[in-house]
N, C-alpha and C positions, 0 to 999 in steps of 0.2 A: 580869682587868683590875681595874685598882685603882677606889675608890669615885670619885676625881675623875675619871679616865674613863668609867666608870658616868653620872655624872652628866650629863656634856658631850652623849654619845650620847642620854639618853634625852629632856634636858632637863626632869630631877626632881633637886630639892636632895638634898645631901648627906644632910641633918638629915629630908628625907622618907624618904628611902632606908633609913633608919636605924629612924625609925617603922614603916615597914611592914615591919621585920626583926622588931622587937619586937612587932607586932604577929601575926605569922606567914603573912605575905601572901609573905613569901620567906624561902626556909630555907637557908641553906648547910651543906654537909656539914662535917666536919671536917679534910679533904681541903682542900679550900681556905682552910683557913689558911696562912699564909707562915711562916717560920722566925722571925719581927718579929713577929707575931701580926699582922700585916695581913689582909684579907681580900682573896681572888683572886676574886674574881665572875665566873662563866663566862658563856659568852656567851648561855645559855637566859634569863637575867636578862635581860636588854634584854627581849626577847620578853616578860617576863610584865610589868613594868615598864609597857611601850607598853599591854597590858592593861589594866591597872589604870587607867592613866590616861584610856585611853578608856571604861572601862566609869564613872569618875568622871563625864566629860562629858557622861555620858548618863544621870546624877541617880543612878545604884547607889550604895550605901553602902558603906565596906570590909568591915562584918561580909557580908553580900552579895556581895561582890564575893571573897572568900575566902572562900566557899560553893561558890560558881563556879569558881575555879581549883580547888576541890579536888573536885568532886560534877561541873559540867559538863565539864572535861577530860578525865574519869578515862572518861568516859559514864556515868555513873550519874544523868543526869538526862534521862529520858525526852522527846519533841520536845514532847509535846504540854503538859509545864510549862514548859518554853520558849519555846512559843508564847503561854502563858499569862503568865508574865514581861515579854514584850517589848511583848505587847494591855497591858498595864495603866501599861509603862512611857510606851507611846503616847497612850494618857489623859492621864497627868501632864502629859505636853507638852502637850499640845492643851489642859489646863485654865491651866499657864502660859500660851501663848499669848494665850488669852482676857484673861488676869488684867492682860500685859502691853500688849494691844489699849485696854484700859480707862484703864489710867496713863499712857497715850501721847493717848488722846482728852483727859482731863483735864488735862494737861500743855498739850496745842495749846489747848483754851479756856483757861486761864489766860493763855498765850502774849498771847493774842489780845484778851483783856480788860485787859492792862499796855500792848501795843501803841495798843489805842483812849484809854488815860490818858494817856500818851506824848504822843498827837497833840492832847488835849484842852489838855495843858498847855503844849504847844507854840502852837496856834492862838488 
């Protein structure tokens, strides 16, 4: 498939697709080049693609994240650093969480002290 169908499917831009080429988060063979020099993207691309993008949502970074496609795929990353990866990834969240708990309380008393001005200079 061509990059604009690549793209449609995975719902990742063109110009991302392109960085993570250059980046070596996906490799094409030389086999799939077209006779145009186009590239034929087969269909294991989607699949690493969806990858990548969920391991992004989940705070991984691409040097990480192509650590991963290349060391957890292959199995060469034993379970028990895996479990260690995902304990810590679990952290982050839960210390996000908190961070975002905080700016959400502070946000509602500000709220709440514009509101009582509001009514002051209303009444």
């Amino acid at each position: 498939m061509l990059i604009g169908e690549l793209s449609t499917k995975t719902g990742i831009s063109r110009d991302t697709i392109r960085f993570y080429e250059k980046k070596g988060l996906i490799r094409l063979k030389k086999q799939h080049r077209l006779a145009n020099n186009y590239k034929d993207y087969p269909d294991e691309i989607v699949e690493i693609l969806m990858f990548i993008k969920r391991a992004k949502s989940f705070g991984f970074r691409l040097d990480e994240i192509k650590y991963w496609l290349e060391d957890w795929k292959e199995g060469r990353v034993p379970v028990d650093q895996k479990i260690t990866v995902f304990e810590q990834r679990v952290g982050l969240v839960a210390e996000r969480i908190e961070e975002l708990q905080q700016l959400k309380a502070m946000l509602e008393a500000k709220l709440t002290d514009y509101k009582q001005l509001l009514q002051k200079q209303k009444g």
